[in-house]
C-alpha positions, -999 to 999 in steps of 0.1 A, spaced: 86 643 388 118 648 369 109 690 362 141 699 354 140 673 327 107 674 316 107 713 316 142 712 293 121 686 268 91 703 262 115 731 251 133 709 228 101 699 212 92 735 213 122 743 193 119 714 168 78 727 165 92 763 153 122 754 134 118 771 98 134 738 88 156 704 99 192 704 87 224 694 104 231 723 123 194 723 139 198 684 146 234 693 165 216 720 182 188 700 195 210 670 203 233 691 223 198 707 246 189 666 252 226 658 262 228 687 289 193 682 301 200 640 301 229 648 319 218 668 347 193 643 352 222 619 358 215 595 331 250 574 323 275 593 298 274 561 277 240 562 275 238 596 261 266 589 239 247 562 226 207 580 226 226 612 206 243 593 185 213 572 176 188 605 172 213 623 148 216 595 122 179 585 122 167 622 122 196 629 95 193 597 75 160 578 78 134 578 51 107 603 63 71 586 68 65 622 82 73 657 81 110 667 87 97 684 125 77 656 133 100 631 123 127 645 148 100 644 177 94 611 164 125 597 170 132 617 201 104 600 214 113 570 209 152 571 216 140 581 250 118 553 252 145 527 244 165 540 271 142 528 299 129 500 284 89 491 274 83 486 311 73 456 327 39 437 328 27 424 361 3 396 351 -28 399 377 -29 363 388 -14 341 418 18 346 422 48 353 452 69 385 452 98 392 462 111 425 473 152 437 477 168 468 477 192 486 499 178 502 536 165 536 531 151 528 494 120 527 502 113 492 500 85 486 529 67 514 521 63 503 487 57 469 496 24 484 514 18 505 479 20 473 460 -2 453 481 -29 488 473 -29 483 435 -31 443 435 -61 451 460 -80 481 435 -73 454 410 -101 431 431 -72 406 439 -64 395 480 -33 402 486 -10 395 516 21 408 533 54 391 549 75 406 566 113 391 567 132 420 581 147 406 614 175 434 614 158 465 618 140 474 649 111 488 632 103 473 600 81 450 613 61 475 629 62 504 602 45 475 577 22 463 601 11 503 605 5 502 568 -9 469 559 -33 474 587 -43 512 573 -55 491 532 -68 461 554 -39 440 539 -28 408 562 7 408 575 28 379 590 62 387 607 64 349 630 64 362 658 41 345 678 55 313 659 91 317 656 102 333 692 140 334 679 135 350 648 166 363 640 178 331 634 148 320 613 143 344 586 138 313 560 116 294 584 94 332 587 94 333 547 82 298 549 56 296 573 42 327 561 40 318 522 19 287 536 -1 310 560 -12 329 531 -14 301 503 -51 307 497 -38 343 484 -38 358 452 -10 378 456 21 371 485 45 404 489 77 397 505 98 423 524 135 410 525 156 431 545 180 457 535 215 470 544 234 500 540 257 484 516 261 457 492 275 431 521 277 397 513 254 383 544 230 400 528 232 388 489 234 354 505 201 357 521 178 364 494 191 337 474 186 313 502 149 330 503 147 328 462 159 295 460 138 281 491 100 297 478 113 305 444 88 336 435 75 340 401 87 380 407 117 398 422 113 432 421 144 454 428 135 489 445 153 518 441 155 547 452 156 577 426 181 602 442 212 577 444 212 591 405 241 568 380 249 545 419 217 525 404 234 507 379 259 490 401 226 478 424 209 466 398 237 448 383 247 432 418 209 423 425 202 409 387 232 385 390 225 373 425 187 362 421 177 377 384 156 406 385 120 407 368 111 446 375 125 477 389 100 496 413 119 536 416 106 554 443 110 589 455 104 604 419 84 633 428 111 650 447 147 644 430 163 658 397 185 627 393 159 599 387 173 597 352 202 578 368 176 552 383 155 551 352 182 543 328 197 513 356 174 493 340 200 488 307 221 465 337 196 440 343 173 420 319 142 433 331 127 472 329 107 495 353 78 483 366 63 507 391 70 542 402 65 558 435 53 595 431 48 606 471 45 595 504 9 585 502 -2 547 502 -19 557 466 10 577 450 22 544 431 13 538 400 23 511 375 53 521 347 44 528 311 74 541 296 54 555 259 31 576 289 62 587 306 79 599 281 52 613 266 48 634 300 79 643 296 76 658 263 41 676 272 24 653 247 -3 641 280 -7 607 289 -44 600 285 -46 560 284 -31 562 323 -57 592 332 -86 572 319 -69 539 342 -69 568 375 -106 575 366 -116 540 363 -96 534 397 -111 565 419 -142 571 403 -177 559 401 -205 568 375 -223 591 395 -193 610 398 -190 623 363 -214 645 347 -226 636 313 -235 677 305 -202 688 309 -198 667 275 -226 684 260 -206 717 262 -222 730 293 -202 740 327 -213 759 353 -196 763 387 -222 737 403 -202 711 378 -170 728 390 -177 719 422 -191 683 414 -156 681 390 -131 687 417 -147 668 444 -144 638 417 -109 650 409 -98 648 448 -107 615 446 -80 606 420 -51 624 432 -30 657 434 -45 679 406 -10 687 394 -1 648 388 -35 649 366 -28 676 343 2 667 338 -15 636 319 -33 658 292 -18 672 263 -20 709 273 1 726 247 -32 733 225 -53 749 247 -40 788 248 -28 782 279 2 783 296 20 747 304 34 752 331 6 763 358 21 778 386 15 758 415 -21 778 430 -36 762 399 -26 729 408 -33 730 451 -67 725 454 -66 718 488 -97 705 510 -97 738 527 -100 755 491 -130 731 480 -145 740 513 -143 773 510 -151 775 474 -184 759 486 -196 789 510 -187 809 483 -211 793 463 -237 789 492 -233 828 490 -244 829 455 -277 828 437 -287 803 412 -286 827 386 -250 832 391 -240 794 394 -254 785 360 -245 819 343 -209 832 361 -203 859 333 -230 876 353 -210 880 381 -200 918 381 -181 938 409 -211 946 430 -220 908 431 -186 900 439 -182 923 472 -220 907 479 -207 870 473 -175 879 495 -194 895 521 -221 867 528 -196 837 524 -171 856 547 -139 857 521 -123 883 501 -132 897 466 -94 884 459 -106 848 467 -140 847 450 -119 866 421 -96 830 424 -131 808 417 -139 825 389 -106 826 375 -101 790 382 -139 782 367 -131 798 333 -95 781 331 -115 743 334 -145 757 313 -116 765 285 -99 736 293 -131 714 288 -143 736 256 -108 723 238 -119 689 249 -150 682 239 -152 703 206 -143 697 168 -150 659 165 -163 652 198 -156 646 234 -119 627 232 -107 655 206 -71 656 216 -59 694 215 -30 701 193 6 713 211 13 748 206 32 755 173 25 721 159 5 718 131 -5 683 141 -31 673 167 -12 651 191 -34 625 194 -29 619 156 6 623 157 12 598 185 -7 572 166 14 579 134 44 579 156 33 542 173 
């Protein structure tokens, strides 16, 4: 999500990490890379204005608690961070949502994905549908609920002439699922901001009066999201701002930073098309993506989520990893999501390797773990617990009997020392949890975030 932006960050912080030293000039320079990159990512002029403004007096003026380099990060980092907001928190208890947002945001889609994560929270929740305008709504979130075994209600069995009952539908359904922990309303959208339409979901807020009222919004309208969320917060007063679309636009800065025209912040974020590819905003572990520090508190909340004890092997912290725990690794790793969306949440700067993985390091497919089994079927139990054995004869042998290429059973061993280096930096110096230090710093980043915090 947001490469461009991330990509042109994790420079900046590059270039503040090597900087012989901080003065004016170096604090213009790096001000001026965050502008252009801000920009591109269609974050509001003002806004900029306003961040670049702030990050040249506190880097140039504030009392240092820090080192001049990590001082500047320090207040990058945070700048960025008071841009979007702290996020929202969506209490896990009984409560009635409400969902607006223009047609084509996304909004019934994610109404599905929210129902998902209030239901691998071990809370019941249930799903109304009060879209009477567009043909298919109704049967697009019926598709979905049905797929996560979420209830849906749409009246109409009970309320033949439903177009001119979209309050009595809201209404029959919140009592229909009263004995819910959780009721998600879909409110239909429009092209445009149209008054029939801002007059219906405050006869909907007023008449079940929700405890949230989540506006959703799609990333690629870019700086449009500010006048949405300002015409949304003053007709019903929104709590949270769920952007979807973010894994395949450069201009979700516009949506990210709408949040400064309402009096609420982000509160999820959809990352694909996938049921599962939503995950709940933290704005210190976005940013901290952002700037290739890792966001470890939300990889350990995916692990939690997805995996079960027997999944993880305890040896792996001891040190050892052989391609059997490859194997057992990724299959565990499939069950949290796209590998690239993972490693993007560890702070990858300190481990010799290069950031920015090109994307055969990140697709392991189905078809790849399959055939990275035969491989290994091919294979004697020598070489799975000792792969530095593995010369060229054994290779052609391994390729031969499993059917592949040497190139491909080159690709295993390749990828199987990248996760054994990647594990080594993990788990050594003072113990598994060690965060690895970013290339250039002097500072592990673990350390430095806590300092920072």
């Amino acid at each position: 999500m947001l490469e461009k932006l991330s990509s042109s960050l994790k420079e900046t912080i590059r270039k503040i990490a090597r900087a012989k030293r901080i003065d004016k000039q170096m604090v213009d320079e790096l001000v001026r890379d965050i502008q252009r990159a801000l920009i591109l990512a269609d974050v509001k002029i003002s806004l900029v204005k306003e961040l670049s403004n702030r990050i040249r007096e506190r880097s140039l003026k504030e009392k240092l608690t820090l080192n001049p380099r990590e001082h500047v990060i320090k207040v990058v980092y945070e700048e960025l961070i008071n841009i979007i907001g702290r996020g929202v928190e969506v209490p896990l208890a009984a409560q009635k949502i409400m969902m607006v947002g223009l047609h084509g945001s996304g909004k019934t889609s994610s109404c599905a994905k929210l129902a998902r994560y209030f239901q691998k929270k071990g809370l019941k929740p249930a799903v109304i549908c009060a879209d009477v305008y567009r043909p298919a709504a109704s049967d697009q979130l019926r598709q979905l609920c049905d797929k996560i075994g979420v209830p849906f209600y749409d009246g109409a069995t009970n309320l033949p002439d439903r177009k001119k009952n979209v309050l009595d539908i809201v209404k029959s359904g919140v009592k229909e699922f009263e004995k819910y922990d959780v009721e998600i309303i879909d409110t239909a959208g429009r092209h445009a901001l149209e008054e029939d339409m801002i007059e219906e979901i405050r006869g909907i807020e007023k008449s079940i009066k929700p405890e949230q009222r989540f506006l959703v919004l799609d990333a690629s309208i870019g700086q449009q999201a500010s006048v949405q969320a300002k015409a949304f917060d003053d007709a019903i007063g929104i709590t949270g701002i769920i952007i979807t679309k973010m894994d395949g636009t450069a201009k979700g800065g516009g949506a990210l930073s709408a949040v400064s025209e309402t009096n609420s912040g982000v509160a999820f974020i959809g990352t694909g098309e996938k049921v599962d590819d939503f995950e709940k905003f933290e704005s210190d572990g976005f940013i901290s993506r952002l700037l290739g520090m890792g966001d470890i508190k939300s990889l350990i909340e995916m692990a939690e989520e997805s995996l079960k004890p027997e999944d993880v092997d305890t040896d792996i912290l001891k040190g050892k990893f052989t391609l059997k725990d490859l194997y057992k690794q990724l299959e565990a790793v499939k069950k949290m999501g796209p590998m690239k969306k993972i490693m993007q949440m560890l702070p990858l700067g300190g481990l010799g390797l290069n950031i920015d993985f090109d994307d055969t390091m990140y697709q392991v497919t189905e078809d790849k773990l399959k055939k990275f089994k035969v491989m290994m079927d091919s294979m004697t139990e020598e070489e799975l617990t000792e792969p530095k054995i593995i010369d060229g004869s054994r290779l052609k042998r391994i390729a031969r009997g499993s059917g592949t290429k040497i190139t491909e059973v080159n690709e295993l061993i390749k990828y199987h020392r990248m996760m054994q280096k990647m594990m080594k930096s993990l788990t050594s110096g003072r113990g598994a949890g060690k965060i690895p230090m970013m290339k250039g710093m002097k500072m592990p980043m673990g350390r430095m975030m806590k300092r920072m915090k």
